[in-house]
C-alpha positions in Angstrom: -60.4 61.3 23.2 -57.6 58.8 23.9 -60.0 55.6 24.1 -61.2 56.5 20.4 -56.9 56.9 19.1 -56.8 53.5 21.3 -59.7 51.5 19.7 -58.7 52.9 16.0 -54.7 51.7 16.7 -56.8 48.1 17.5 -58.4 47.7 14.7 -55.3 46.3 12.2 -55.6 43.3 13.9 -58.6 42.2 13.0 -59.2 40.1 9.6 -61.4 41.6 7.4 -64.9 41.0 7.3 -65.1 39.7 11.1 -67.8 41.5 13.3 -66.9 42.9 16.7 -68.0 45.3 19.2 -66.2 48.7 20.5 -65.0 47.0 23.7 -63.6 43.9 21.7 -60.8 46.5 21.0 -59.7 46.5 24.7 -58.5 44.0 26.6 -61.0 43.3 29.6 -59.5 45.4 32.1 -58.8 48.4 30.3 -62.8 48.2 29.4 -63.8 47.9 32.9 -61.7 50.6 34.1 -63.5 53.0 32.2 -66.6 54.5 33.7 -70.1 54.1 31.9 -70.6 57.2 31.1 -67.2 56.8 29.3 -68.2 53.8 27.0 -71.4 55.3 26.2 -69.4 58.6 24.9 -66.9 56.1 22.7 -69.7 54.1 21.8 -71.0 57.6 20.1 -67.8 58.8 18.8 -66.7 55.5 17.3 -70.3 55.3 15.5 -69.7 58.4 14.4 -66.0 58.0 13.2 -67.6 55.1 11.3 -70.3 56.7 9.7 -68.8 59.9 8.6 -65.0 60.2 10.1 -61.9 58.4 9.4 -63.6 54.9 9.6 -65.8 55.4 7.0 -65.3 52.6 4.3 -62.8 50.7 6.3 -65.4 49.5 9.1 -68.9 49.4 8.6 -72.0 49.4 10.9 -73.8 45.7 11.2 -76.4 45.8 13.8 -77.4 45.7 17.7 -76.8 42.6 19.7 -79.2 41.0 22.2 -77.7 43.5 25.2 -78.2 46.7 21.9 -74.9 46.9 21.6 -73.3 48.2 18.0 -71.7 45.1 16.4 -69.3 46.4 13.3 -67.6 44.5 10.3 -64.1 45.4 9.4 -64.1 45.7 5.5 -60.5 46.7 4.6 -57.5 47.7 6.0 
């Protein structure tokens, strides 16, 4: 999935430990050119990448926002 390689190449510039969301590692129009059903399927594969993929231990899961969307902590780099 290309949007996954894309939000992964994001996520070196964030600091560690700030929180974020899957589409803070677009830039706006990127995220609103994909289709819902798209985010929905990256919102799945980044959680999983996270929990159990190549994520795990360098971004962790925090909780759901207001609108129950996924807000994650970058640990390390």
């Amino acid at each position: 999935m290309e949007c996954l390689k894309q939000a992964i190449n994001e996520i070196p510039s964030l600091k560690i430990n700030e929180e974020f969301l899957v589409k803070d590692l677009f830039k706006g129009y990127e995220w609103n050119r994909l289709a819902i059903g798209e985010r929905r399927q990256l919102g799945s594969v980044f959680q999983n990448a996270v929990k159990t993929g190549e994520l795990k231990g360098i971004v962790q899961l925090v909780k759901k926002s207001t609108s129950n969307q996924q807000i994650y902590i970058k640990l390390k780099d």
